[in-house]
C-alpha distance (Angstrom), angle and dihedral (degrees) to the residues before:
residue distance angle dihedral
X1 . . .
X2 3.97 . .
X3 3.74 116.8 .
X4 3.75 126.1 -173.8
X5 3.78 112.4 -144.3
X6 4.20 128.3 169.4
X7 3.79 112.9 -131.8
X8 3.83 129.0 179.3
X9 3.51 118.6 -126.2
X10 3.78 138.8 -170.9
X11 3.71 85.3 -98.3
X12 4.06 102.2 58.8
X13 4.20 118.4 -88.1
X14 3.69 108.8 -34.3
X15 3.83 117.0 175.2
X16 3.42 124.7 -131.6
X17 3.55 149.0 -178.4
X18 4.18 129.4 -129.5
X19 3.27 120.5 -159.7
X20 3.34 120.3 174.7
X21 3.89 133.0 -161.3
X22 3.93 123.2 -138.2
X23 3.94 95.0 -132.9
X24 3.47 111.1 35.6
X25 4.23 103.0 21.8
X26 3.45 98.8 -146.5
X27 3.90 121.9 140.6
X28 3.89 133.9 -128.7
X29 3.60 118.3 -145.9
X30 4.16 121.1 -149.4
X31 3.30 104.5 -158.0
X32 4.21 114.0 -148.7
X33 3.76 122.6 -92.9
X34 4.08 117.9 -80.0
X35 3.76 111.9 -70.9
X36 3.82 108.4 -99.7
X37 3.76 138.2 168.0
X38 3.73 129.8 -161.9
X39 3.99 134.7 -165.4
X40 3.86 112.7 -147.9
X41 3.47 98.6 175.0
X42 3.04 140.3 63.8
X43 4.21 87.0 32.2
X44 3.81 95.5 -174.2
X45 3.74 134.8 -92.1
X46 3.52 121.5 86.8
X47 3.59 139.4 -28.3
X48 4.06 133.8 173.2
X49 3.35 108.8 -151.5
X50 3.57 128.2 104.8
X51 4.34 87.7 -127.3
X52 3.53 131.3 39.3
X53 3.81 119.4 -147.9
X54 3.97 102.1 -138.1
X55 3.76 124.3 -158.9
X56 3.86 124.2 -169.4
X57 3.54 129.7 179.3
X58 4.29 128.2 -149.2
X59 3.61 122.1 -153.9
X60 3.62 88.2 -149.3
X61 4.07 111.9 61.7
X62 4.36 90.2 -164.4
X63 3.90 93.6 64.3
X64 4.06 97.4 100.8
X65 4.30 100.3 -175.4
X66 3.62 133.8 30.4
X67 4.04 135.9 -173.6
X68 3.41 114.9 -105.7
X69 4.12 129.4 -165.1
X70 3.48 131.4 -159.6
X71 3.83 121.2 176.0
X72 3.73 85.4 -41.2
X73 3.66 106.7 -42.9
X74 3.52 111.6 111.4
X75 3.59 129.4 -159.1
X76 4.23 146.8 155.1
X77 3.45 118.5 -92.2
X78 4.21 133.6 -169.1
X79 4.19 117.8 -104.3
X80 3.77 104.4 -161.2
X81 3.84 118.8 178.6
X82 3.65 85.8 -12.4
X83 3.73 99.6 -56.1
X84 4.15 140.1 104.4
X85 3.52 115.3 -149.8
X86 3.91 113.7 -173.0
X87 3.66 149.5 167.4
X88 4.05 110.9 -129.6
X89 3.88 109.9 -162.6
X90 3.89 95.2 -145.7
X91 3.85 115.3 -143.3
X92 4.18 122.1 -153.5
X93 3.55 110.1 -68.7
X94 4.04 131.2 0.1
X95 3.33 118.6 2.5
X96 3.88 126.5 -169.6
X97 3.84 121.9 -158.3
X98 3.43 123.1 -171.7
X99 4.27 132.8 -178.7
X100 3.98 117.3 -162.3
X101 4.09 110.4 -163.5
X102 3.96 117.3 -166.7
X103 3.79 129.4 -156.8
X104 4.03 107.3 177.2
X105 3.65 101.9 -63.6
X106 3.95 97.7 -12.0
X107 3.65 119.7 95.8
X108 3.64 136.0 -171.8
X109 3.77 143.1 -155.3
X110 3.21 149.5 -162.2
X111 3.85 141.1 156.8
X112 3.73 149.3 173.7
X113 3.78 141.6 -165.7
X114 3.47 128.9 -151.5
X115 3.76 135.7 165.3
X116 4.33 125.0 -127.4
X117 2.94 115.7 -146.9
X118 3.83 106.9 163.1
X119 4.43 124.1 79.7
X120 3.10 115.0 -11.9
X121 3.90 125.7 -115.9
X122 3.96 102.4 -145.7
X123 3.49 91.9 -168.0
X124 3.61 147.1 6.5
X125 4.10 143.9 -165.2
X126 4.11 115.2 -157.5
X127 3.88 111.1 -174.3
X128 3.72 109.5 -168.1
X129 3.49 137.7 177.2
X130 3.88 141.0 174.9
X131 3.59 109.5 -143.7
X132 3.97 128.9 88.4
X133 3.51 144.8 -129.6
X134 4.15 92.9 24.6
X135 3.66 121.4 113.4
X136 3.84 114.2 -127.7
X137 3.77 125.3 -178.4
X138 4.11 124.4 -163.7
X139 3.63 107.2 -143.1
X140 4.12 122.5 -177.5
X141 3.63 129.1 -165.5
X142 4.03 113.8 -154.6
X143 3.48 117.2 -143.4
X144 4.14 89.7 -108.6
X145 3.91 80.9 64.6
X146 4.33 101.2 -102.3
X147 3.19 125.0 128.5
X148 3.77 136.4 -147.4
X149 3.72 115.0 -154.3
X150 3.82 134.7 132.7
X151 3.77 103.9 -50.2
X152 3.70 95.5 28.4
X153 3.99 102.9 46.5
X154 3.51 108.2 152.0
X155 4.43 113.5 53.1
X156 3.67 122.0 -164.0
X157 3.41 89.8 -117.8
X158 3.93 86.1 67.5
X159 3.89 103.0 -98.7
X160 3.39 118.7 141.1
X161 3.85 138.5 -174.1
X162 3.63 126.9 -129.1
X163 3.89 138.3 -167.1
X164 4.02 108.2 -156.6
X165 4.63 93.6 -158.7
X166 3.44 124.1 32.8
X167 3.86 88.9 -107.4
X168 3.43 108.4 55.0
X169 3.70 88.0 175.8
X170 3.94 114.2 109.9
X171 3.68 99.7 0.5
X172 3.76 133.3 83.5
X173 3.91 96.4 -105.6
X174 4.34 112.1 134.9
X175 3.80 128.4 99.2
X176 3.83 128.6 175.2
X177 3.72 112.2 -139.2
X178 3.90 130.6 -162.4
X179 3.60 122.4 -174.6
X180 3.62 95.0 -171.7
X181 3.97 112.4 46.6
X182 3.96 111.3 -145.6
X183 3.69 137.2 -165.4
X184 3.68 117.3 -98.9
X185 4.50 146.5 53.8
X186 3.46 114.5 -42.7
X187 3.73 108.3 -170.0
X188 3.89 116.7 -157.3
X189 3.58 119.1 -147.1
X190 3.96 142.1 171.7
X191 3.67 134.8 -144.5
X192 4.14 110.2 -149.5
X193 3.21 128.4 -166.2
X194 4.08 121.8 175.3
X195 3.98 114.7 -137.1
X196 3.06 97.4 -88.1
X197 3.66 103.0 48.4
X198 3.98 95.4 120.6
X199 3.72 92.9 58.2
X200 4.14 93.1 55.5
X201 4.04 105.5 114.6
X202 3.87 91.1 -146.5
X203 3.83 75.8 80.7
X204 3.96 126.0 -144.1
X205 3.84 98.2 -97.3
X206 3.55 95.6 68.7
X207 3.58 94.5 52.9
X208 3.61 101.9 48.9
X209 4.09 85.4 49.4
X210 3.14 86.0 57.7
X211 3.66 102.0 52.3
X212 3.74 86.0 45.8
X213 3.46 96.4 64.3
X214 3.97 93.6 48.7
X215 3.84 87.4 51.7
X216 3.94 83.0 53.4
X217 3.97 93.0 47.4
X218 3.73 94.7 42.7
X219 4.14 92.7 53.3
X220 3.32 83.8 50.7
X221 3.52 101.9 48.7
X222 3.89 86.5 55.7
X223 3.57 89.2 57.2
X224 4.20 129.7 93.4
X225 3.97 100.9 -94.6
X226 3.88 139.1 153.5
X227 3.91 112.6 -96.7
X228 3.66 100.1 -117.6
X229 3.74 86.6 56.3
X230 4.32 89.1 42.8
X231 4.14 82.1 51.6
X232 4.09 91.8 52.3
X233 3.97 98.2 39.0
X234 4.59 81.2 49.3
X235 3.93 86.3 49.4
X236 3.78 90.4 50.7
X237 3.30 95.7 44.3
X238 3.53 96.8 50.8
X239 3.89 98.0 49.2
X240 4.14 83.0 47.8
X241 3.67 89.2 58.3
X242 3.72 93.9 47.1
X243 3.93 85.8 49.8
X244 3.72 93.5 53.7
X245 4.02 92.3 51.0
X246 3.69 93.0 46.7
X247 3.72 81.1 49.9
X248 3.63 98.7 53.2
X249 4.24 122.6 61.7
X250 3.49 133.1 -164.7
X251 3.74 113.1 -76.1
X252 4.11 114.1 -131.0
X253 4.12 83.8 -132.9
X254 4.41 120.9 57.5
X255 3.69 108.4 -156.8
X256 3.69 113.4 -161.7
X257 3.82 107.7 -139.7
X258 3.84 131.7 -156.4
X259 3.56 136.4 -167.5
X260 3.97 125.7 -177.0
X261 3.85 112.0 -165.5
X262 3.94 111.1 -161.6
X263 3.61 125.6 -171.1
X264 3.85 123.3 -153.4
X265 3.94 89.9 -16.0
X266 3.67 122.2 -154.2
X267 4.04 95.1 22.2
X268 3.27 118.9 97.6
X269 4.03 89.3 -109.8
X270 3.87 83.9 71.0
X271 4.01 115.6 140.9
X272 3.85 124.9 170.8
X273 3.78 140.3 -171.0
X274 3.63 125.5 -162.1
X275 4.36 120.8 -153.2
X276 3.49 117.2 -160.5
X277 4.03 124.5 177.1
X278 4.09 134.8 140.4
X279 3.95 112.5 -111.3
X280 3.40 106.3 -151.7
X281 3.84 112.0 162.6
X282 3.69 138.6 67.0
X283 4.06 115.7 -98.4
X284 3.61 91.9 0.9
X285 4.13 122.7 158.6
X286 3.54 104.0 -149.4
X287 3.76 117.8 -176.8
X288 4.31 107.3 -141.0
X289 3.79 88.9 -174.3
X290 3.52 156.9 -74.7
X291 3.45 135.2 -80.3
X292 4.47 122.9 -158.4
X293 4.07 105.6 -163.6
X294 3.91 105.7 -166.1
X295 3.52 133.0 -156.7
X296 3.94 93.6 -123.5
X297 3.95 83.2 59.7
X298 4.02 98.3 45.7
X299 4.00 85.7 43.1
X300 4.12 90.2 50.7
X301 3.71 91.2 52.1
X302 3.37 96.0 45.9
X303 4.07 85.8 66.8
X304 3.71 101.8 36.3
X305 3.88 106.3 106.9
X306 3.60 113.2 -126.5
């Protein structure tokens, strides 16, 4: 009599098949099918939009995270139910996209090119990381002092915000995107959160009025004032920041985090800078690193042939 039962190996769910013989008892296992991954869409060619939806399909539903590349960033990426649904931010000219799936030793690809030829994005921020279960925020300060993050994603200096699955939660998955690059700092920031966060009884509110009110001290630092008022706006400051430490406490989990900044990608103007650091407490607002765009480098672009 042949039975078929699901057992969980060493090497993630693999299906299998007993069957069992009257005289001797033994069983015979059927391994699954090879591991393979497949992107439907986009299939190549040309598209004109500044974001490409991607669709990928796994033959094997249990795989929960794949590798995903984008023009040579590389970051982890949800499977659910044996698919990977993405946002691509598509830079000037081809673009390859690649996903890499892993069973145990067995490893898949599969990859695509296609070639944008719609608005430009003239520059770009991917934060990435690989654990799961955190919540991680990208936040970016334009040089006129704005910044886009989660509940303010689009700046009216043309920033906006995107989330690459449809759970952002727990997987690498934001990029900041500016059509229009500017002179001036960009500093590139993230928001962590452990698992857990939601459950701390310091409660949410007070945090984000705290942050608030360091947002309001640092605009106004940047702002013509008389010293004695500079010296008392530093002195608040600095007591605000030691309330938001003694606030925070180590997480149980460190999640290293890292951003990629790239400016004009795929011309041959292209620069990029890559942030890495190891977030590591609850509600903390880490700064990755800043960013100066000069004119010399807009105006050098804007005569580069493509």
């Amino acid at each position: 009599m042949k039975s078929l039962i699901l057992v969980f190996a060493t090497l993630g769910w693999a299906c299998v098949s007993l069957a069992q013989d009257a005289p001797t008892g033994r069983a015979t296992v059927r391994p699954l099918g090879p591991l393979r991954v497949q992107i439907e869409t986009p299939t190549g060619g040309i598209v004109d939009g500044a974001t490409v939806e991607l669709l990928a399909r796994v033959s094997d539903p249990s795989v929960l995270s794949a590798s995903m590349l984008v023009n040579g960033a590389t970051y982890d990426v949800p499977v659910e139910g044996g698919q990977i649904r993405q946002t691509v931010v598509a830079s000037p000219g081809n673009n390859r996209v690649g996903i890499v799936v892993q069973r145990g030793s067995e490893v898949a690809r599969d990859s695509v090119t296609f070639r944008h030829t719609g608005d430009s994005v003239q520059m770009m921020i991917v934060l990435t990381w690989p654990s799961t279960g955190e919540i991680i925020d990208l936040w970016v300060r334009e040089p006129g002092g704005e910044t886009c993050k989660w509940d303010h994603r689009e700046t009216r200096g043309g920033g906006s915000l995107l989330d690459f699955s449809q759970d952002a939660i727990g997987f690498g998955s934001q990029a900041y995107v500016l059509s229009t690059a500017r002179a001036g700092r960009f500093r590139v920031k993230v928001h962590y959160w452990a698992a857990a966060s939601f459950e701390d009884s310091r409660g949410w509110g007070t945090y984000e009025e705290m942050l608030e009110e360091l947002e309001r001290i640092d605009t106004r630092l940047r702002e013509p004032a008389p010293n004695h008022v500079r010296l008392q706006l530093t002195d608040e400051r600095s007591r605000l920041l030691q309330r938001l430490d003694a606030w925070s406490a180590p997480a149980a989990q460190q999640t290293p985090v890292h951003a990629e900044v790239v400016l004009f990608p795929g011309t041959r103007a292209e620069r990029r800078w890559r942030f890495d650091l190891l977030a590591q407490r609850d509600g903390q607002l880490l700064t990755l690193g800043e960013v100066e765009i000069t004119d010399a480098m807009i105006a050098a672009a804007h005569t580069e042939q493509p």
